[in-house]
C-alpha positions as a Markdown table, in Angstrom:
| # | Residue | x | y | z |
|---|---|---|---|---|
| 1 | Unk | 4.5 | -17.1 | 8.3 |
| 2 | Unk | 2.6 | -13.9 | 9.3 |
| 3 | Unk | 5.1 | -11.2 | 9.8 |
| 4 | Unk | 4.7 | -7.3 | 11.2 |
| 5 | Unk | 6.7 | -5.1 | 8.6 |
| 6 | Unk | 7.7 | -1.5 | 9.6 |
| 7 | Unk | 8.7 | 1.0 | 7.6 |
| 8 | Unk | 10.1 | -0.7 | 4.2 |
| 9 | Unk | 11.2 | -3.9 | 6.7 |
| 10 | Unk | 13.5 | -1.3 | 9.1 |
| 11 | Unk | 12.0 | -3.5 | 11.4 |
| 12 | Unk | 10.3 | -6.9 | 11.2 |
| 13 | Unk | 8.7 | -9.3 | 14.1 |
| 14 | Unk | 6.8 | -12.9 | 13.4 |
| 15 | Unk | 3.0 | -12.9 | 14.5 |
| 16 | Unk | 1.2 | -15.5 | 15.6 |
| 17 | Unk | -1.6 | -16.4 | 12.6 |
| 18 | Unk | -4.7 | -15.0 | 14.9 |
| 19 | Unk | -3.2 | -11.7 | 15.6 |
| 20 | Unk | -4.5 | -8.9 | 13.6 |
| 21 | Unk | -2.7 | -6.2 | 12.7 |
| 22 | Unk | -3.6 | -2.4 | 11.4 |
| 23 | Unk | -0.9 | -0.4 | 9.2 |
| 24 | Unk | -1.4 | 3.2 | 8.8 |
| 25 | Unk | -1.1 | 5.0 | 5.4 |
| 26 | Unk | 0.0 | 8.1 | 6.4 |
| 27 | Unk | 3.0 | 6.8 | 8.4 |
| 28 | Unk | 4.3 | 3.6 | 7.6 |
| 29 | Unk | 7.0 | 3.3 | 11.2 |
| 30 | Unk | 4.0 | 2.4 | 13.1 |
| 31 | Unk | 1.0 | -0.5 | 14.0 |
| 32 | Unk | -1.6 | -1.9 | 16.2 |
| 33 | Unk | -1.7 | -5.4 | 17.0 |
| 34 | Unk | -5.0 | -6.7 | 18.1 |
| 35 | Unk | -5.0 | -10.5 | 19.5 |
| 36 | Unk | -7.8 | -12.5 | 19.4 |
| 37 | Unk | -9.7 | -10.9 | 22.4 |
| 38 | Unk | -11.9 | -8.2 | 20.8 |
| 39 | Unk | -10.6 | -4.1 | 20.3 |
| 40 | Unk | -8.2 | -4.7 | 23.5 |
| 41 | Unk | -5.8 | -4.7 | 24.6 |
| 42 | Unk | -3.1 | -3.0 | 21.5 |
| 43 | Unk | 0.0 | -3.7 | 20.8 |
| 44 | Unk | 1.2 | -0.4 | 20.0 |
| 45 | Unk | 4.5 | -0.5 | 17.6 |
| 46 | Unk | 6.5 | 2.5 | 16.3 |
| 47 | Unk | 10.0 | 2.3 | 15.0 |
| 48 | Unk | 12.2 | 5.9 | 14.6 |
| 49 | Unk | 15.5 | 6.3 | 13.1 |
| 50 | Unk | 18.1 | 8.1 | 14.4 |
| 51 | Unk | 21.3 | 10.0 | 13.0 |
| 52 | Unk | 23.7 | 10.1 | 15.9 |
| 53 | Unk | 28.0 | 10.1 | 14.5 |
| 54 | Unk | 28.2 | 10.4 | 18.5 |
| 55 | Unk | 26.7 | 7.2 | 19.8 |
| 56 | Unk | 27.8 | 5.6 | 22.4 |
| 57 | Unk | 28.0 | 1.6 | 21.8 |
| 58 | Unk | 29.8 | 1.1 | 25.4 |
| 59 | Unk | 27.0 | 2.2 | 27.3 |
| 60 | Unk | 24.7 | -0.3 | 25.1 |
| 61 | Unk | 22.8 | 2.2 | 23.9 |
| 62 | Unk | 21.5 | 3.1 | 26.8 |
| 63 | Unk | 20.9 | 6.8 | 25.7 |
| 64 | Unk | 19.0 | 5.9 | 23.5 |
| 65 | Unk | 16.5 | 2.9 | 24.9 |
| 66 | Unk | 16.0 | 5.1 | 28.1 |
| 67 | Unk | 14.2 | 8.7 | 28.1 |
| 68 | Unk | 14.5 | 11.0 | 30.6 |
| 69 | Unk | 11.8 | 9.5 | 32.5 |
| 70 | Unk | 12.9 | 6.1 | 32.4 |
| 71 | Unk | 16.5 | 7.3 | 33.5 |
| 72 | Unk | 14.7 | 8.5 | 37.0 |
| 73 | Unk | 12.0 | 5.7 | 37.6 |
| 74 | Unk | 13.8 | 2.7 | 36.8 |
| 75 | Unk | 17.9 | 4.1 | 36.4 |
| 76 | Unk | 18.9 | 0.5 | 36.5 |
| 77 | Unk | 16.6 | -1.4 | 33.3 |
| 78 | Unk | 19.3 | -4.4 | 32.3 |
| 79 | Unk | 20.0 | -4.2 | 29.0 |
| 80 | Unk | 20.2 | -7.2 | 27.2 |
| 81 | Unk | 22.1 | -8.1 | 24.2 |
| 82 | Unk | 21.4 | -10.6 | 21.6 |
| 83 | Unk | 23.6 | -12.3 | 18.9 |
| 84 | Unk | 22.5 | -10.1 | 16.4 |
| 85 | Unk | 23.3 | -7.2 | 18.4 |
| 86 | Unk | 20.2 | -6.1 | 19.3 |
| 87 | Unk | 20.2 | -4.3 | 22.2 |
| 88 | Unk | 16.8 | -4.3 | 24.3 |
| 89 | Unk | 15.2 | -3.8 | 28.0 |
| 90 | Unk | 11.4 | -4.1 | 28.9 |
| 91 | Unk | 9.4 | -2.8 | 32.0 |
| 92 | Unk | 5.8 | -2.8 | 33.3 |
| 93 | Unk | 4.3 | 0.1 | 35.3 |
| 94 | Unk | 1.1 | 1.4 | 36.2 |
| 95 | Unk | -0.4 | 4.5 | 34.6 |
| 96 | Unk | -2.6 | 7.1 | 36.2 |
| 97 | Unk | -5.7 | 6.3 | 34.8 |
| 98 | Unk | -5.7 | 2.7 | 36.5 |
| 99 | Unk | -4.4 | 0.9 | 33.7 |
| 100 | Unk | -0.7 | -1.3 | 33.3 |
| 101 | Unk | 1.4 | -1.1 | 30.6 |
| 102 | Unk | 4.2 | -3.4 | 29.5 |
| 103 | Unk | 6.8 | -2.0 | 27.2 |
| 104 | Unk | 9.7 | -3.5 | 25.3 |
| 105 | Unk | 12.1 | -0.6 | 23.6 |
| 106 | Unk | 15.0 | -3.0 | 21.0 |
| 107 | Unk | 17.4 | -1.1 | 19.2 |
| 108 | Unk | 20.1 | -1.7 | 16.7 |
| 109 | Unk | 23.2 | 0.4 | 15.3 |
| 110 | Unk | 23.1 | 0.8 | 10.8 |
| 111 | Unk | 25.7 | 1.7 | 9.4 |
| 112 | Unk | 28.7 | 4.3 | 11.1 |
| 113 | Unk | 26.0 | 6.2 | 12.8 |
| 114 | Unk | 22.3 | 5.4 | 12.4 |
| 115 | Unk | 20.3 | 4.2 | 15.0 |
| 116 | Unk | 16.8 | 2.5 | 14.8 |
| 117 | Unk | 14.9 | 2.2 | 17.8 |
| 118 | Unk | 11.4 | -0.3 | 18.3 |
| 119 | Unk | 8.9 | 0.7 | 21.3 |
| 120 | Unk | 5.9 | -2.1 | 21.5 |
| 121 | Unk | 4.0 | -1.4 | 24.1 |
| 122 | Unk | 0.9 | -3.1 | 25.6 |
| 123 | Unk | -1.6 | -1.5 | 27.6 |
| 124 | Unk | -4.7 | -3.0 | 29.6 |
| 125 | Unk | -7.2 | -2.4 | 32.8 |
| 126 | Unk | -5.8 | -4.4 | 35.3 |
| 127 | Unk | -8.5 | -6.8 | 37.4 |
| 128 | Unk | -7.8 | -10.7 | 37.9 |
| 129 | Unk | -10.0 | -12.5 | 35.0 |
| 130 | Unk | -8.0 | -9.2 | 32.3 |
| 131 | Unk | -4.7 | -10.2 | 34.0 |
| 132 | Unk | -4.9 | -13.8 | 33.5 |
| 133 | Unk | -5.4 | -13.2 | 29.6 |
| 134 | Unk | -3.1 | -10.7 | 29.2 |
| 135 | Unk | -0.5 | -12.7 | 30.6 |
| 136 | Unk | -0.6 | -15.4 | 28.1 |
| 137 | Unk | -0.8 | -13.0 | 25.7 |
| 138 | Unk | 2.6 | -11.3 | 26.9 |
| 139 | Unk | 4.5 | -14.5 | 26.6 |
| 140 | Unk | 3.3 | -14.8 | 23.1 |
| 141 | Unk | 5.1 | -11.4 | 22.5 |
| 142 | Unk | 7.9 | -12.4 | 23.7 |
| 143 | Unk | 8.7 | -15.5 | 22.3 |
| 144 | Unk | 8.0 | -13.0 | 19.1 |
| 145 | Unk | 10.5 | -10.6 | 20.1 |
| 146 | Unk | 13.4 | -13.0 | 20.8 |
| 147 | Unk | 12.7 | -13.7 | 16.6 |
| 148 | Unk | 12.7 | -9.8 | 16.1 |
| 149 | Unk | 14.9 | -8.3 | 13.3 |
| 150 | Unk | 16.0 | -5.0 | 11.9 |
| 151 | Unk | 16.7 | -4.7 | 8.3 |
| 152 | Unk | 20.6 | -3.6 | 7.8 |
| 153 | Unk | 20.0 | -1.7 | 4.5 |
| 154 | Unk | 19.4 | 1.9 | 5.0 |
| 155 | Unk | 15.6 | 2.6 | 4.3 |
| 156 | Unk | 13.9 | 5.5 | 3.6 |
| 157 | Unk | 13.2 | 6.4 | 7.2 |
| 158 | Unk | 17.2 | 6.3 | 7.7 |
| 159 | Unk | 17.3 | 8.5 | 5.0 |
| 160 | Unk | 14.8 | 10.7 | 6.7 |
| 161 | Unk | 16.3 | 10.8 | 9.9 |
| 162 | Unk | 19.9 | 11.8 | 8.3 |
| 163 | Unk | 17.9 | 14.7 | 6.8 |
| 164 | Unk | 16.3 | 15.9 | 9.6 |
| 165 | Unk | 19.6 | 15.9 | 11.4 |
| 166 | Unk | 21.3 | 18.0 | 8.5 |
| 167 | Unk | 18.5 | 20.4 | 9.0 |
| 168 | Unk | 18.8 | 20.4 | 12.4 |
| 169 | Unk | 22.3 | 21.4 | 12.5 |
| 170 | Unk | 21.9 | 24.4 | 9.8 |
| 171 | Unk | 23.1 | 27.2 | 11.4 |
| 172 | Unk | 21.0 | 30.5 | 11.1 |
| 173 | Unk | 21.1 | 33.8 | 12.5 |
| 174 | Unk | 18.8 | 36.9 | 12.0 |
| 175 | Unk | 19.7 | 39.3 | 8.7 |
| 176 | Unk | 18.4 | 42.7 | 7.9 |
| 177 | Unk | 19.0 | 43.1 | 3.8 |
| 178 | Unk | 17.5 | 46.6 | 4.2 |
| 179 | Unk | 15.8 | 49.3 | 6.9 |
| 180 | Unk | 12.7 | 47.5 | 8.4 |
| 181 | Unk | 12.9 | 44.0 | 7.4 |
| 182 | Unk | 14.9 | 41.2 | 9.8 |
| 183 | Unk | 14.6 | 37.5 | 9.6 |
| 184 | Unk | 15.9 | 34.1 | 10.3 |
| 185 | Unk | 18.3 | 32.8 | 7.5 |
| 186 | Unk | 21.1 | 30.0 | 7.1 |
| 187 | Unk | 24.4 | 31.6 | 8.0 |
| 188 | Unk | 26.6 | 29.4 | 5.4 |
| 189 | Unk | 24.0 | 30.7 | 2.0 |
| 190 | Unk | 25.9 | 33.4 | -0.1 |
| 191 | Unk | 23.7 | 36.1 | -0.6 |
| 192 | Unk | 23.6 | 39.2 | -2.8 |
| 193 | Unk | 21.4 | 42.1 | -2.2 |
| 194 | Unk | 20.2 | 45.0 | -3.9 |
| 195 | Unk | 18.7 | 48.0 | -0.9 |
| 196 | Unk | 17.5 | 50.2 | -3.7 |
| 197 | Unk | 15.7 | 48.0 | -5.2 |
| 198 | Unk | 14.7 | 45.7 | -2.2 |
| 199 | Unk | 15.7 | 42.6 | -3.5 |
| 200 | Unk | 18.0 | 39.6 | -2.7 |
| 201 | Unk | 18.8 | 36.2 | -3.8 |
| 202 | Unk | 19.9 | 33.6 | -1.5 |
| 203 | Unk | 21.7 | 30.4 | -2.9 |
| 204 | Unk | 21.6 | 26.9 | -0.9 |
| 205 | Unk | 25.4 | 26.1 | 0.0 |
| 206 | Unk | 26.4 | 22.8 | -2.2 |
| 207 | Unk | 23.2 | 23.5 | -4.8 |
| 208 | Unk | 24.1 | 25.4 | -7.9 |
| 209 | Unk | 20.4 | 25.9 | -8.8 |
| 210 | Unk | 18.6 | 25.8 | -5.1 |
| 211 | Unk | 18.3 | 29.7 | -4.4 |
| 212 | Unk | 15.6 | 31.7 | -2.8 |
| 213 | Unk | 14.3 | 34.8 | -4.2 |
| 214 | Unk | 13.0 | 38.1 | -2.5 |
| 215 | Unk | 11.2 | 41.1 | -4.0 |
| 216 | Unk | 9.5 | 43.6 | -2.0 |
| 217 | Unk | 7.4 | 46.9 | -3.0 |
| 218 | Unk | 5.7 | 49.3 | -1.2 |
| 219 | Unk | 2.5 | 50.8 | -2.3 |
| 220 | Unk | 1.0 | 54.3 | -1.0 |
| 221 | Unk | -2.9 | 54.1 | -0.5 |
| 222 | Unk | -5.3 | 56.0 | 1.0 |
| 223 | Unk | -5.7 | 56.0 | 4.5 |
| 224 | Unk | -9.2 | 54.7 | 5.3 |
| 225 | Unk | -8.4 | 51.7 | 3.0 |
| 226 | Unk | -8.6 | 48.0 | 4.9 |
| 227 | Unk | -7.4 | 45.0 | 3.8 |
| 228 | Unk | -9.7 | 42.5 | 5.1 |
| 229 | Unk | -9.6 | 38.6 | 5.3 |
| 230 | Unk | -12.2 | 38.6 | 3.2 |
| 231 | Unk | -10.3 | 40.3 | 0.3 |
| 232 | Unk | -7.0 | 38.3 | 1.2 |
| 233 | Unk | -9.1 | 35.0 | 0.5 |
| 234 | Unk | -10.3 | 36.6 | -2.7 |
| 235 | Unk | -6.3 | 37.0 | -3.9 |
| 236 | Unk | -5.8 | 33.3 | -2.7 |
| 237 | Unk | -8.5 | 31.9 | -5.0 |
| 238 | Unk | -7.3 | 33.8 | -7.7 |
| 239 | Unk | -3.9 | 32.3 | -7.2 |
| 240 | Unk | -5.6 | 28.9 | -7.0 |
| 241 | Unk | -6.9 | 29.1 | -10.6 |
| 242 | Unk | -4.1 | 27.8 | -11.9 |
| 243 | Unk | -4.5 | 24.3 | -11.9 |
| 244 | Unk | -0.6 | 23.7 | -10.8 |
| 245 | Unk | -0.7 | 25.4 | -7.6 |
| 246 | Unk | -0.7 | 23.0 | -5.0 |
| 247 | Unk | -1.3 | 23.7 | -0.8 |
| 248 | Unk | -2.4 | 27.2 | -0.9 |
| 249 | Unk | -2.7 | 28.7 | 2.6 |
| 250 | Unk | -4.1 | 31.9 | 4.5 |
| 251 | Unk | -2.6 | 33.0 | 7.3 |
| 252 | Unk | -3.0 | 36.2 | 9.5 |
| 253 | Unk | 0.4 | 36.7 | 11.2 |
| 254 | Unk | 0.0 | 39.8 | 13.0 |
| 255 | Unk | -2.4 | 43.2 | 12.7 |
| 256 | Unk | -3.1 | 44.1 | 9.1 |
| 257 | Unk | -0.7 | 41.8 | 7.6 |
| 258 | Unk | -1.3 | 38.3 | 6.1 |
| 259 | Unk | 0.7 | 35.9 | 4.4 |
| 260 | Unk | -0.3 | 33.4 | 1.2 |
| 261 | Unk | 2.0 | 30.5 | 0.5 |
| 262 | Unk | 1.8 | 27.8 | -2.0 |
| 263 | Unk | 4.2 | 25.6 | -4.3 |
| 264 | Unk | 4.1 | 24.8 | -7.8 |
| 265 | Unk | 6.2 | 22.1 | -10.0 |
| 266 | Unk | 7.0 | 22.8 | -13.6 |
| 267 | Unk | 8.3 | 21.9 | -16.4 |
| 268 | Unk | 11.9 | 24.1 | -17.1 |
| 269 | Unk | 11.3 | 22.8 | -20.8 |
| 270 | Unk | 15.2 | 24.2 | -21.9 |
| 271 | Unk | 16.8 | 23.2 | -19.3 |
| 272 | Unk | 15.1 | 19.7 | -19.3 |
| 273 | Unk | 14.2 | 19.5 | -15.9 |
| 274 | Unk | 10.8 | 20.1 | -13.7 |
| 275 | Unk | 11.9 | 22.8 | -11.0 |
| 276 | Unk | 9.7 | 23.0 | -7.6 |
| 277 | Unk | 8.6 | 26.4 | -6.6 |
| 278 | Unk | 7.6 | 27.4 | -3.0 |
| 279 | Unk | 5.8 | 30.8 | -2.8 |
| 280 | Unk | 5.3 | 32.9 | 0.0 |
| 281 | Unk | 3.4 | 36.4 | 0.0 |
| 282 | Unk | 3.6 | 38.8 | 2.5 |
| 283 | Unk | 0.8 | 41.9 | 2.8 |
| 284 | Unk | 1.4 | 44.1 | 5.6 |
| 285 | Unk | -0.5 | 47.5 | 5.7 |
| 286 | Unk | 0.7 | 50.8 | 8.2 |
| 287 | Unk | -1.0 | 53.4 | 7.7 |
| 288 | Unk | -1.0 | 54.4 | 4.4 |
| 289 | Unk | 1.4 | 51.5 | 2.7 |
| 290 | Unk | 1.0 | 48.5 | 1.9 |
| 291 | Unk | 4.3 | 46.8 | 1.8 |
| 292 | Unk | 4.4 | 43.4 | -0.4 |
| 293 | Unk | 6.8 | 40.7 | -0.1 |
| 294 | Unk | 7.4 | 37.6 | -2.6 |
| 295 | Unk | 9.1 | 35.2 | -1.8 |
| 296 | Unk | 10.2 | 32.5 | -4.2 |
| 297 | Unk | 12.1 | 28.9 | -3.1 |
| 298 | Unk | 13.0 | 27.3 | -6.2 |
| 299 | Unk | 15.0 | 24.1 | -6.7 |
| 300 | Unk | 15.6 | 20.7 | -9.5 |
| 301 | Unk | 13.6 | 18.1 | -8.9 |
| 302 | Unk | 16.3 | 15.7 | -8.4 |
| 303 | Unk | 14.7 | 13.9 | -5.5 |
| 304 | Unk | 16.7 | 15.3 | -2.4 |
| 305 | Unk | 15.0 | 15.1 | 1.0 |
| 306 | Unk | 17.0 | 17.8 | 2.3 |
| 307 | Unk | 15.7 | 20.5 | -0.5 |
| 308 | Unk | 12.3 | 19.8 | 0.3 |
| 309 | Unk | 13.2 | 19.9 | 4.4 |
| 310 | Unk | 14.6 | 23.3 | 3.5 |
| 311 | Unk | 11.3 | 24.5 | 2.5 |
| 312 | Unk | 9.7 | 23.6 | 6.3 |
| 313 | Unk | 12.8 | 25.7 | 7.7 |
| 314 | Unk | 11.9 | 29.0 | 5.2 |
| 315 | Unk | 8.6 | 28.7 | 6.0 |
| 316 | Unk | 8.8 | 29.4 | 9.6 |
| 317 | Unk | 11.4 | 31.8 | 9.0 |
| 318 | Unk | 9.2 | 33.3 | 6.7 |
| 319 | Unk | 6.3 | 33.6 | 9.1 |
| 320 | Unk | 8.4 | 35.3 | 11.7 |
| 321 | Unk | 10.1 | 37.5 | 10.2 |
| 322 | Unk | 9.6 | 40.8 | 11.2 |
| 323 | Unk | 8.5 | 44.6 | 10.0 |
| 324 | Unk | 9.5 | 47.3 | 11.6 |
């Protein structure tokens, strides 16, 4: 039997044999159904997980199948419930551009507090000879969905969603470890700090070896000196001639001052372990100084979502930091 698998089986729906369906590499929670009627119409499918310890499972879910749209055009959806406890509603409207669209949202509680949510939704040009088609085909679908199934083994997009949720909730408010730096940080990382040599070290709460590293040094030059894009790119290709480093990146992030990141894995051949590195390097010239910043993000590689999330959440903070 032909089957549509999403994301590791998180959610899984029998096809009819002539149906077609296209996967995509990049992100395995969503698909296209074709039927047997050329390019159109699309089943589009998409499946997220949630991390909610605050659901409410009296309401059916209801937060969750409607957005806030959906709560103002159509307040009163039934949602339907089947043995498997799979909760579900389905509507058709039309859409600006002259086209209707029929969507079914199902969702499903995993575990104490994860929530997976399914939207299908098919879209087509509206005239009598399309509608007459398309309505056979939306039976189809149906009788599909009342066959539907969610996986109750947490997946990796479970996992996912918990981690996103953790980093979500991190707390951060803005430091100043000396006189003209301020940024973003996470309010719960023990940090120790050295002004005269501007330096600190931040370590990850609950990671004995997750810590980021700062250095900074200021260099006096002479006045008419520029440092150009052009030069900056030269500095990032010389830091790309190690075969190791991995996404390097340019960025101009305000007058005069430009930042080069990029992450490295190697082997900690002591210790036993590869460690991940994610380097960030700040240039910023006024006037006659050019003030450097290195920033170092270094943790096991023990396969933990949330130290790797962590790095997205520097980063930013990293880019916005600011020099007075």
């Amino acid at each position: 039997m032909d089957v549509l698998k999403l994301a590791n089986s998180s959610f899984e729906m029998p096809l009819d044999s002539s149906w077609d369906v296209t996967y995509f590499d990049e992100d395995s929670s969503k698909a296209d159904v074709r039927f047997n009627t050329g390019k159109y119409p699309v089943l589009n499918v998409k499946i997220i997980s949630l991390d909610d310890p605050k659901y409410n499972k009296d309401n059916k879910l209801k937060d969750h199948l409607f957005d806030p749209i959906l709560l103002e055009s159509h307040p009163d959806l039934d949602i339907k419930v089947t043995s498997n406890s799979i909760y579900g509603i389905e509507y058709q409207a039309n859409l600006e551009s002259g086209e209707k669209v029929k969507v079914w949202r199902k969702a499903t509680i995993v575990g104490p507090r994860t929530i997976r949510l399914v939207t299908l939704a098919l879209s087509w040009m509206s005239n009598p000879s399309s509608d007459e088609a398309v309505n056979k085909i939306l039976l189809k679908i149906e009788k599909k969905l009342e066959k539907c199934s969610f996986i109750f083994e947490e997946t990796e997009l479970d996992i996912e969603a918990k981690v996103s949720a953790r980093i979500l909730r991190l707390k951060q408010d803005i430091i100043s470890p000396w006189n003209g730096l301020s940024m973003l940080m996470p309010t719960s990382w023990p940090s120790e700090i050295n002004k005269e040599e501007k330096s600190f070290v931040s370590r990850v709460t609950g990671y004995e070896d997750a810590m980021l590293f700062l250095n900074c040094d200021e260099l006096s030059i002479p006045k008419e000196t520029k440092i150009t894009s052009e030069y900056m790119q030269h500095i990032a290709s010389s830091i790309g001639e190690d075969e190791k480093v991995k996404n390097i990146s340019l960025l101009s992030t305000g007058k005069d001052t430009y930042l080069i990141s990029c992450n490295k894995a190697e082997k900690d051949k002591e210790a036993g372990v590869t460690l991940n590195n994610f380097f960030w390097h700040i240039f910023a010239l006024k006037e006659d100084v050019l003030t450097r910043l290195h920033f170092t993000y270094v943790f096991p590689d023990i396969n933990d979502k949330f130290l790797f999330g962590l790095a997205n959440v520097l980063s930013e903070n990293i880019k916005n930091l600011k020099l007075d």
